[in-house]
N, C-alpha and C positions, 0 to 999 in steps of 0.2 A: 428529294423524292423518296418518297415511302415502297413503292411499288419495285414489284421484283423486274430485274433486264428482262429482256423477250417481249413477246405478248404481253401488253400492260391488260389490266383486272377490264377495262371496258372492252380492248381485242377480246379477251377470254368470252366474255358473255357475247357477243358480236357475234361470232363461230356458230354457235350452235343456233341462232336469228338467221345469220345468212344460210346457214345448211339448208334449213326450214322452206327459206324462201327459193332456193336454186332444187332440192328434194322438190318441190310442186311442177315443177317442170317436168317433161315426161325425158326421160334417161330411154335411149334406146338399149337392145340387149346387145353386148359384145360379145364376141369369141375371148374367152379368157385366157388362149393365148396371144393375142395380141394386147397392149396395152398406149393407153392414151396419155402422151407426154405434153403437158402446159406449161408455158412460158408466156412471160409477158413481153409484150412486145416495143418497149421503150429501158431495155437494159442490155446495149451495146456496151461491149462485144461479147457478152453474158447471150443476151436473148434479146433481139429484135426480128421486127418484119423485112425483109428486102423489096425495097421498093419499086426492084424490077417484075422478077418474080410471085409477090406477094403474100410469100409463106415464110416459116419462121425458120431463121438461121442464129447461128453464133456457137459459140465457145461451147457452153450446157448443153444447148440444144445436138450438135454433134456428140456430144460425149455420153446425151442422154440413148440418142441412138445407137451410138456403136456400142456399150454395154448393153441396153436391150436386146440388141440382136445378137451379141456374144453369149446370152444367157438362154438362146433358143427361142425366143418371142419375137412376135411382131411389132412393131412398134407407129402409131400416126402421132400427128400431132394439133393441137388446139392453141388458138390465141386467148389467153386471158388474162387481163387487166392485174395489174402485181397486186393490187387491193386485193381481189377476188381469187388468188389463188388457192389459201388453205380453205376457203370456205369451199369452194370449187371439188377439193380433193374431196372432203368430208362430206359431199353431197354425194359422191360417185359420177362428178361431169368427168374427170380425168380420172387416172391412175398415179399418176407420175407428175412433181413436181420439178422441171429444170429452168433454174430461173435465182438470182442473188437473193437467197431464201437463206438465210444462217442458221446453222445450227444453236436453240437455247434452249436449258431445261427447262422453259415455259412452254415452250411448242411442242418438246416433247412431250408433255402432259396429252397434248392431245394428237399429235403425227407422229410418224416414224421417218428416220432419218437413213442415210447410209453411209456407208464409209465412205471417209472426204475423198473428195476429188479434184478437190482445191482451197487454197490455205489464203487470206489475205488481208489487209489492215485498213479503216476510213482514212480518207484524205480531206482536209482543211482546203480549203480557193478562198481567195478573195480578188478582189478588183486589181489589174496589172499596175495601179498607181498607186496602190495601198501598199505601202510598207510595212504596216505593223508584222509582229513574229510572233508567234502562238503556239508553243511547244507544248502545252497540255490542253484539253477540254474543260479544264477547271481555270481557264485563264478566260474564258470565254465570257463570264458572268452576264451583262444586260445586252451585250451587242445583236444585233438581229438574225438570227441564226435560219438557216433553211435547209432542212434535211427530208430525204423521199416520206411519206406516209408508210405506217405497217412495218418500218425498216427497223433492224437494229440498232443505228443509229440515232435514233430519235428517243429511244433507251439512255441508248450510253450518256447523250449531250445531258436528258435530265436528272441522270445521277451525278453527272458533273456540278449541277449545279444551276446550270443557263438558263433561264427564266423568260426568254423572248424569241422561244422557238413558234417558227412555221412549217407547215408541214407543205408538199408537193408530190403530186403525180411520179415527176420522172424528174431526174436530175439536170435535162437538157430543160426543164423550166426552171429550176433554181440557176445553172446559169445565166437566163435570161435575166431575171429579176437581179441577180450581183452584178451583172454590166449596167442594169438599167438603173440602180442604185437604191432599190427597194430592199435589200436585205444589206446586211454588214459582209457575212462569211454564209461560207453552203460547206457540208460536213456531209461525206456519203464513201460510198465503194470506192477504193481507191482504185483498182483496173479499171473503172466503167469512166471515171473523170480523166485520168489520165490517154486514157484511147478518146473520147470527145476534145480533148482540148489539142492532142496531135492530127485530126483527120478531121476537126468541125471549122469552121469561118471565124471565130470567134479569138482573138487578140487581147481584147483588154482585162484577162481572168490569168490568174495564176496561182500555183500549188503551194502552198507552205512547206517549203523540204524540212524545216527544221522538226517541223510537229513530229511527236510519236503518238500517235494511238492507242488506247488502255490495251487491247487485245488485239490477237492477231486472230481468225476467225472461221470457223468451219466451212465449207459450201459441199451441199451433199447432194443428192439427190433426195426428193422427199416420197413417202407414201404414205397409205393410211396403216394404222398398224394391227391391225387385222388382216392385211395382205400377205397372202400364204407367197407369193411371188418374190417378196423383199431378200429371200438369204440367197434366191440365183442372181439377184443385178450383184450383191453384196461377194458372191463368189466370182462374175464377173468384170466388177473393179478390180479385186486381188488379182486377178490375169494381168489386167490391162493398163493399170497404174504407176508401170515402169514404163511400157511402149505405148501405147496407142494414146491413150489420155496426155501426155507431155508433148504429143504431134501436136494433139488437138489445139491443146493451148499457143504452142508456141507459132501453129497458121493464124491464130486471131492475135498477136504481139504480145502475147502474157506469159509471165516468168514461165518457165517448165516446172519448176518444185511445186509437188504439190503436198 
């Protein structure tokens, strides 16, 4: 692959199509100190919907709150599809991206990021009868590959090499299709597969522990970078990065280190 990690050259032009299209909508006026935090709602224990309540919970989405509000702002929140979240930002439907959004010097091209607030590596699955062992992405070559759309990962597999990716919504459909025998191997967020396959229904999938992963990987909070707001959430992580953020993680089962 020729194309730079991040945002491949078609995301790039997408960006500024989708802005276009979500800008013709009418954007109500906010109080600019409150700000509008979006998550997608199919990246457990990141950011999902609760299916009791019906609003958006998880890992980001608390962490996105408690620094919002650490930094004297208000904070709501929005459902929006992980496809549609930078375009989302860049439109002004949100403020605030908390959601398995990584940090890459492509996307910085066009958002602003914030100091991490969690550090972490993709995970390899395949089917619980599949023994094969796949300690790199460059071992991967023709097999059927399914990694989330928009994702980082969808990068990395085709700088590896792998030639017979599919792309998916959410990673609880690439599960489906590796049980169901439609792909070889699924490649995504190693916290979001590892929290599905201890709390989902799901038996015949399992992690390749030997893999290593090219990188290990930013997760930030995102904004647009013209938001005069970005250096108080950025002075409120530095608060909260030792105590509050490491709570956060470790109620949703995720390492403390961040």
């Amino acid at each position: 692959m020729n194309e730079p990690l991040g945002l491949r050259r078609r995301d790039l032009l997408a960006v500024p199509a989708a802005a276009m299209v979500l800008a013709g909508c009418r954007v109500r006026d906010r109080d600019p100190s409150t700000l509008v935090v979006g998550s997608s709602p199919t990246g457990v224990p990141f950011s999902f919907v609760d299916p009791w309540s019906n609003e958006l919970t998880g890992s980001m989405v608390d962490t996105a709150t408690a620094v919002v509000k650490a930094a004297g702002l208000g904070v709501e929140t929005a459902i929006t599809p992980f496809s549609a979240l930078i375009p989302s930002l860049v439109a002004r439907k949100i403020d605030v991206i908390a959601a398995a959004r990584l940090r890459t010097p492509e996307r910085e091209r066009i958002v602003a990021f914030s100091q991490p607030v969690y550090r972490y590596t993709g995970a390899l699955i395949v089917r619980g009868d599949d023994r094969r062992s796949l300690r790199s992405l460059d071992q991967i070559g023709t097999l059927r590959t399914g990694a989330q759309v928009g994702s980082r990962f969808v990068d990395q597999l085709e700088a590896a090499g792998a030639s017979n990716v599919a792309t998916y919504e959410s990673l609880a459909d690439i599960l489906r299709d590796l049980e169901n025998g439609r792909i070889d191997v699924g490649y995504g967020d190693e916290p979001i597969v590892r929290y599905q396959l201890r709390v989902g229904s799901r038996r015949n999938v399992r992690l390749i522990e030997e893999f290593r992963a090219p990188a290990r990987e930013e997760l930030c909070l995102v904004m647009r970078r013209d938001d005069p707001r970005l250096p108080a959430l950025n002075d409120a992580i530095a608060r909260l990065v030792d105590t509050r953020i490491p709570a956060i993680n470790s109620r949703w089962g995720l390492s403390s280190a961040a």
